[in-house]
N, C-alpha and C positions, 0 to 999 in steps of 0.2 A: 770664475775658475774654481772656487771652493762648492760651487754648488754642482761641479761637475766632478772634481775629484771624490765630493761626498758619495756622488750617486755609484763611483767605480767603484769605491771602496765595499757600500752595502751590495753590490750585486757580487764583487767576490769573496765578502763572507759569507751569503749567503748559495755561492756555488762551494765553496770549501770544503765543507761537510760530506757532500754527496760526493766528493773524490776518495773515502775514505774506503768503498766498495770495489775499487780497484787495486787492492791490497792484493790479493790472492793473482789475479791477473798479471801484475806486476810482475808477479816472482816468476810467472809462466814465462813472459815475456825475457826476464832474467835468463832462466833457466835456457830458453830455444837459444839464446845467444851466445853462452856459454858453450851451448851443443855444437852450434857453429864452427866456434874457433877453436873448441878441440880436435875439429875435422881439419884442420885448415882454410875453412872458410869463410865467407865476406858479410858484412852488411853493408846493403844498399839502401840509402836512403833518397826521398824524390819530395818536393812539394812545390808548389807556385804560390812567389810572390812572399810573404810573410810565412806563409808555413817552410817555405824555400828556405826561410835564415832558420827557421826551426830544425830543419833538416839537418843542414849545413852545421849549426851549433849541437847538435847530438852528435853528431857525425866526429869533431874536433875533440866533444868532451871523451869521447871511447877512443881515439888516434893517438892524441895526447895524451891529458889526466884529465883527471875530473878532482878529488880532493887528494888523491896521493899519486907518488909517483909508482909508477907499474909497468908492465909490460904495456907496449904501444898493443890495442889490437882492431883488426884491420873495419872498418868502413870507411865507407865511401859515399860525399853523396853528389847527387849526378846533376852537378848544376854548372860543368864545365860547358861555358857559352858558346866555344865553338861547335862541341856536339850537340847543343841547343840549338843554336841560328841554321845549323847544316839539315839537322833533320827534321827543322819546320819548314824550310824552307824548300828542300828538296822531297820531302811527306804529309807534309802538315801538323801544325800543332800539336794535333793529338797525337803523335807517335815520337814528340821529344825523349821521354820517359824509355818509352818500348824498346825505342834501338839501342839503348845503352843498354838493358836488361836483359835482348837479346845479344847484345856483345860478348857482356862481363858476366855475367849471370851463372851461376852453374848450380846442379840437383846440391841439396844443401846448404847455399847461401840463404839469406834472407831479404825482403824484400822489407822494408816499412816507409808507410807514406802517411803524409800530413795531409788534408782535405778538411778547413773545416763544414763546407758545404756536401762531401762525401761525392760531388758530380761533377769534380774535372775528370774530363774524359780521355784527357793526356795521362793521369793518374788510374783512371778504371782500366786504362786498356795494357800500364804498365802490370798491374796486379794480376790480369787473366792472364798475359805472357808469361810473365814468373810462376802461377800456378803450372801450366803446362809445360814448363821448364823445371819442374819439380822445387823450386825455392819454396820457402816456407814464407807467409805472408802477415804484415802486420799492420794496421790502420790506425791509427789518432785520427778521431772522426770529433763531428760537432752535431749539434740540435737533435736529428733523429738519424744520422749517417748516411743519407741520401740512398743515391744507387749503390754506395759504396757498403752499406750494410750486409752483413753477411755473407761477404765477398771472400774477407779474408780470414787466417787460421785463429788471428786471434785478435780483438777491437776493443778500441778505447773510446766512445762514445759519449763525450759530455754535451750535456742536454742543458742547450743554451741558444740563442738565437742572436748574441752580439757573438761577434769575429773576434774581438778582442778577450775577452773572457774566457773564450774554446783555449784559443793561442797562450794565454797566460794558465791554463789549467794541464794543455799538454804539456810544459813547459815544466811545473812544477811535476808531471808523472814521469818524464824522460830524465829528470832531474835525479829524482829518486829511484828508479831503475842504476842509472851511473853510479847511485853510492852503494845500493846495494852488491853493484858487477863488480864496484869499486874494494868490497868486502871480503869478497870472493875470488878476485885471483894476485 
């Protein structure tokens, strides 16, 4: 066990550093959200599987709070199982994401999805619908961002090849987005 906990420890001090370059993005990222919900508008959040609770736990910290109490403001993320089972079942997999985007989705919301392989296809295909629905688009990616690279308006791309690492790195940038949103309204 220690020689396992050592090894997580050194691969994420050693990825630590290199999150320090998504400073400036952040505050974009800040900033598109902000834009958001001064329109009245939504964030949508999507991922499978582990990115799913990431989603889900972003989604909670900006609903609820994050360190203070605030205004509630709006996302959403789209992992209500009924609309999951129905539209894999009756579309296939890869359009779970899509029909809820083409539901809920409107010009001005945002779209962000967790991928850290960048190539669920339930995910690529939520992002092109939302692009063509005018939302604005955001990616927590992993290793080199798959297909999912350059897809979207604005990416977080940490360069790693363990799943656990990516997840623990978006984790700590969603984190920090929430205290900065958290500063600002």
């Amino acid at each position: 066990m220690q020689q396992l906990l050592d090894q997580a420890v050194k691969e994420s001090l050693a990825l630590l550093p290199t999150l320090r370059e998504f400073g400036p993005r952040l505050e974009q990222l800040g900033q598109l959200l902000l834009t958001c919900w001064s329109g009245r508008g939504k964030v949508l959040i999507a991922g499978n599987g582990g990115s799913m609770s990431d989603a889900m736990h972003f989604a909670e910290e900006l609903t609820v709070r994050f360190k203070k109490n605030r205004k509630a403001l709006a996302a959403i993320c789209l992992c209500d199982p009924a609309a999951i089972t129905c539209a894999g079942n009756d579309f296939g997999y890869e359009t779970i994401f899509e029909r809820q985007v083409e539901a809920i989705g409107n010009p001005g919301d945002v779209l962000v999805v967790f991928t850290t392989s960048g190539n669920s296809k339930n995910i690529l295909r939520a992002v092109d619908l939302a692009k063509s629905q005018k939302l604005k688009t955001v990616a927590f990616l992993g290793n080199t961002g798959g297909a999912a690279a350059g897809r979207c308006d604005l990416e977080f791309v940490i360069q790693s090849t363990s799943t656990a690492r990516i997840q623990e790195a978006h984790k700590l940038l969603f984190h920090t987005a929430c205290e900065w949103i958290d500063s600002k309204v």
